[in-house]
N, C-alpha and C positions, 0 to 999 in steps of 0.2 A: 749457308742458306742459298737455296736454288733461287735465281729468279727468272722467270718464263715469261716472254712475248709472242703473241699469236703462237702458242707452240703445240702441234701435235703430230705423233708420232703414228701411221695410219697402220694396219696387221697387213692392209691391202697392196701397199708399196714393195717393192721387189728385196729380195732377198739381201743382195748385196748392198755394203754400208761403205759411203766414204765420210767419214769423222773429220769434220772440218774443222781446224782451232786456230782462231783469228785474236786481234786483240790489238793495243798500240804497239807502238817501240817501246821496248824493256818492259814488258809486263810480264814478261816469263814463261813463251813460249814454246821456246828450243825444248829446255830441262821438261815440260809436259809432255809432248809430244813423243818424247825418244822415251820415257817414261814408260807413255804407252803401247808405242809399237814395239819395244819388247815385250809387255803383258801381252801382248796380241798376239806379236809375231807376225810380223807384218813390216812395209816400208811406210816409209814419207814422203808424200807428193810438197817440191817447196812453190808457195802461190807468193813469193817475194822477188820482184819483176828486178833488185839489184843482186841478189845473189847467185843469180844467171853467170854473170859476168867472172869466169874462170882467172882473170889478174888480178883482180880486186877483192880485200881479204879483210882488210882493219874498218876501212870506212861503209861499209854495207854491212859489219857487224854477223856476218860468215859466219855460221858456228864449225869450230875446229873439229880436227878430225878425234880428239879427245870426247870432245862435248856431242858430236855426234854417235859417238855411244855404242860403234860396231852395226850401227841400225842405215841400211841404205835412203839414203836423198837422192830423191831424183830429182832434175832440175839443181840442182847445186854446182856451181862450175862448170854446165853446158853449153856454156856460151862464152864469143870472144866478146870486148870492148867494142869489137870493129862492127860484130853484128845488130841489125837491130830486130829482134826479136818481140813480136809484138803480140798482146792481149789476142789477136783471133790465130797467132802462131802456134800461140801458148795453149790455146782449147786445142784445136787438132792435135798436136802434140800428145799433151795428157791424155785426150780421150782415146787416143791410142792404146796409150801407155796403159789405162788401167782399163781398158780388154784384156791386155797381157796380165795385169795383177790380178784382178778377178777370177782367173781361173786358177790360182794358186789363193789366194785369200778371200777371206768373206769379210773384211774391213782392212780398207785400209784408209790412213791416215793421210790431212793434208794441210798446211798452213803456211800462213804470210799473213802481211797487213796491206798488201796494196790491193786497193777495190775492184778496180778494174778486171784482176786477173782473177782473183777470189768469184766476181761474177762469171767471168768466162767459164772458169772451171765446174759453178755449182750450178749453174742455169742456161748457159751456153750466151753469144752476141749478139746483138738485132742482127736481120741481115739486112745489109748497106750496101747500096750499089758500087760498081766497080770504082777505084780511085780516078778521077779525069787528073790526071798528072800535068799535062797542061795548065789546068783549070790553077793547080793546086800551086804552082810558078807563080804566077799569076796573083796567086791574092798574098801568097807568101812577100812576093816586089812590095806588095799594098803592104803588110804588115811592116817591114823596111821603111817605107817612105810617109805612111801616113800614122802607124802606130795602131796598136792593139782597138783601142777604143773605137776607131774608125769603121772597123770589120763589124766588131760587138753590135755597133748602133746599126749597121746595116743587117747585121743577124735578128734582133729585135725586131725589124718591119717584117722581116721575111718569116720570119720564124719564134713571134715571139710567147706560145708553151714552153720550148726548150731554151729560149732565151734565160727564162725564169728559173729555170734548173740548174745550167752549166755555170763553172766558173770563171767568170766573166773575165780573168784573171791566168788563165790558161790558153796559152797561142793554138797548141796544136788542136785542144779540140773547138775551138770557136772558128779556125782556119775550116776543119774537118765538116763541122754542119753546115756554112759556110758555100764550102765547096760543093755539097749536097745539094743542097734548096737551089745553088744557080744551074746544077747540069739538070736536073731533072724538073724543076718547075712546081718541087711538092715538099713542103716543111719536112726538115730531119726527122722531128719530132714525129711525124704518123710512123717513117720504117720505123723506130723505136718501139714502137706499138705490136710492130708484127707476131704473130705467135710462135713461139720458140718450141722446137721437140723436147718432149717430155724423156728426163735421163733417166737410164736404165737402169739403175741405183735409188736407193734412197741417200738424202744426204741430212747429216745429222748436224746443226750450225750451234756452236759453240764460240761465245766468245769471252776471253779473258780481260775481267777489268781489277783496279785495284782505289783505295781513295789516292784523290789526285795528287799530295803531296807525299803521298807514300810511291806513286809514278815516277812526280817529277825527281826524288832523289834518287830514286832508281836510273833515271834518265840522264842528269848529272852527275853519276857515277860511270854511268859506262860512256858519258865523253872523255871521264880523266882516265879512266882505263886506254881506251881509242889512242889520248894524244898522247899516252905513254907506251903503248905500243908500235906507235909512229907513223899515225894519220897523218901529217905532215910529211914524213920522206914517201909516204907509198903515194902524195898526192903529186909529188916533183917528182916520181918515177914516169909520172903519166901527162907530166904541164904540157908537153906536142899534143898531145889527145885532147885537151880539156875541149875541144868544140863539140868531143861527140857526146849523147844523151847520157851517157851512165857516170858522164863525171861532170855534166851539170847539175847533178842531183843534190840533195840535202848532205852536209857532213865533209863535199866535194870542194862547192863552192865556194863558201864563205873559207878555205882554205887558201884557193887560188887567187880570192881580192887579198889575204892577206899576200903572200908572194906578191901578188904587185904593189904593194906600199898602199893602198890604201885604209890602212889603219894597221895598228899594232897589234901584238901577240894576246894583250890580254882582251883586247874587244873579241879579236875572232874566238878566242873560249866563252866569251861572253855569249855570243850569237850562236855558237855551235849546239850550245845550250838551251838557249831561248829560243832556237829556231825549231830544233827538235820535239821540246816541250809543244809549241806551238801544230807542227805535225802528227804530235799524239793525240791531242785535242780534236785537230779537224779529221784524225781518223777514226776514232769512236761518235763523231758525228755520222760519219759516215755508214757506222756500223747500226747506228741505232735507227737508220733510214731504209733499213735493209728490214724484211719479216723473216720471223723463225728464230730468231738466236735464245740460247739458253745464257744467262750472263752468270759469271763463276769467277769467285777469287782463285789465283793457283793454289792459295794453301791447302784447298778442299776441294778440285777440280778433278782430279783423277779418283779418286771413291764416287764422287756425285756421277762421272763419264758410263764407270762400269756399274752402278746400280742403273742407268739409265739404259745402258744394253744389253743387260737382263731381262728390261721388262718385254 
C-alpha cells in the first residue's frame, strides 16, 4: 500500500528526475536503490554526511563494493576524516555533479538519512551570511566555560521562532544561529525564510519505513554484524582522531567511552543499540516534518517507484 502526504506529481516540472530514497538506519535502503539504478541505468547520489569519509568502512555502515552492485556512488569515499565537508559543500558539489549526469540520464537516483544534506540536495540552504570567525571563538570559549544552555537561553531572547525549532541539544547549530543574530542584528530565523531558487529537476521524495519492531531488529542485527566485523579495531585505528566530527558520531562514540574504561563491553552493545534505535526514531521524525514524501515498505517499494514514473 502507497501512502501519500501532500504529494503531487505536476506535467509542468522539468523533464529531469532525481529519485530521492531516504528512510532510517537499516531500513533497507542500499539493496533499493542499486535495485533501481540498474533498472534505470543510471548512478547514485549518496546524501549520508558519514560515508563521505574514505577510512571509515564498518561503523558508517559503507555499503561494500559487492552490495554496491557495479552501480557508481558518488559521494562514497570522497572524503578524508581530516576534511570537514559540510551540508552547503555538499549542495554545490552535487549540483555540479548532476549537470554532469543529466546530460547522460533523465533519473537519477539519491539517498541517505541525514536531513541536512538530503535538504541541501533537494531544495538547496538558506542563505546565511558569511561566518564572523571571530565571532564564532568567542561564543565557542562561552560554550567551554558556561555550557550549552547558556548560549540556548541567550538564543531564545534574541531569536526565539528558531529557538522553538532547533535542537536545543546540538552546540554547532545553536553556536551557528547564535553567531547570526549577534553579527547582524536580525534573528537567524528571517534568513531561514529567504526564497530559495527553484531546481532545474523535479525531485520525486520517497521514503522507506517499516513497523518499528520489525526496524528495531533490523537495527540490532546490523550492530552484531558491525561488532563482528570489528567496529571496535577500526575505532582504535583511529583513537588519535577521535576529536574530529566523523568519529564523534553515533556507533564512534559510545566505542571510544568504552576504550576508556568507562563501562564494560556488554553496556557499550547495549548503547550501540539503543542509541541507534533512538536515531532512527528521531530520524523519521524528521522525515515526516518534511512535505512530499511517498512512504513505502521496501518489500513493495520498487513496483510502486516504477508504476509511479510511468505515470
Amino acid at each position: 500500500m502507497v501512502r501519500k502526504e501532500k504529494y503531487l506529481l505536476s506535467l509542468s516540472k522539468p523533464d529531469k528526475i532525481l529519485l530521492v530514497i531516504v528512510g532510517p538506519t537499516a531500513v533497507g535502503k542500499t539493496a533499493l536503490c542499486v535495485d533501481l539504478a540498474k533498472h534505470l541505468q543510471t548512478d547514485i547520489i549518496s546524501a549520508d554526511s558519514r560515508q563521505f569519509y574514505r577510512e571509515l568502512a564498518i561503523g558508517t555502515a559503507k555499503p561494500s563494493v559487492e552490495e554496491q552492485g557495479g552501480v557508481i556512488h558518488h559521494f562514497v569515499d570522497s572524503h578524508s576524516v581530516e576534511d570537514y565537508f559540510s551540508p552547503g559543500d555538499f549542495e554545490r558539489e552535487s549540483m555540479a555533479l548532476l549537470k554532469k549526469l543529466f546530460k547522460k540520464h533523465d533519473i537519477v537516483v539519491a539517498t541517505g538519512g541525514s536531513g541536512l544534506y538530503l535538504k541541501a540536495l533537494m531544495e538547496g540552504l538558506d542563505v546565511m551570511p558569511e561566518a564572523d570567525l571571530a565571532l564564532r571563538e568567542t561564543l565557542n570559549a562561552r560554550l567551554e566555560k558556561e555550557g550549552l544552555w547558556a548560549l540556548f537561553t541567550e538564543l531564545k531572547q534574541l531569536d526565539p521562532v528558531y529557538a522553538a525549532q532547533v535542537d536545543a541539544k546540538n552546540p554547532q547549530r545553536v553556536v551557528r544561529a547564535l553567531e547570526v543574530c549577534l553579527s547582524t542584528g536580525k534573528p537567524y530565523s528571517e534568513f531561514r525564510l529567504a526564497q530559495k531558487p527553484a531546481r532545474p529537476f523535479q525531485v520525486i521524495k520517497i521514503c522507506l519505513e517499516r513497523p518499528r519492531e520489525e526496524l528495531y531488529a533490523r537495527i540490532d542485527q546490523r550492530m552484531e554484524q558491525m561488532l563482528s566485523a570489528g567496529l571496535v579495531a577500526e575505532a582504535q585505528a583511529f583513537e588519535d582522531k577521535q576529536h574530529l566530527y566523523a568519529l564523534k558520531t553515533l556507533g564512534y562514540k559510545e566505542v571510544y567511552a568504552f576504550l576508556r574504561g568507562e563501562y564494560d563491553e556488554e553496556e557499550m552493545v547495549r548503547l550501540l543499540k539503543r542509541n541507534n534505535r533512538h536515531y532512527a526514531k528521531k530520524q523519521m521524525t524528521w522525515f515526516r516534518n518534511q512535505d512530499e514524501f511517498i512512504y513505502l515498505h521496501p518489500s513493495n517499494a520498487f513496483v510502486e517507484i516504477l508504476k509511479l514514473l510511468e505515470t
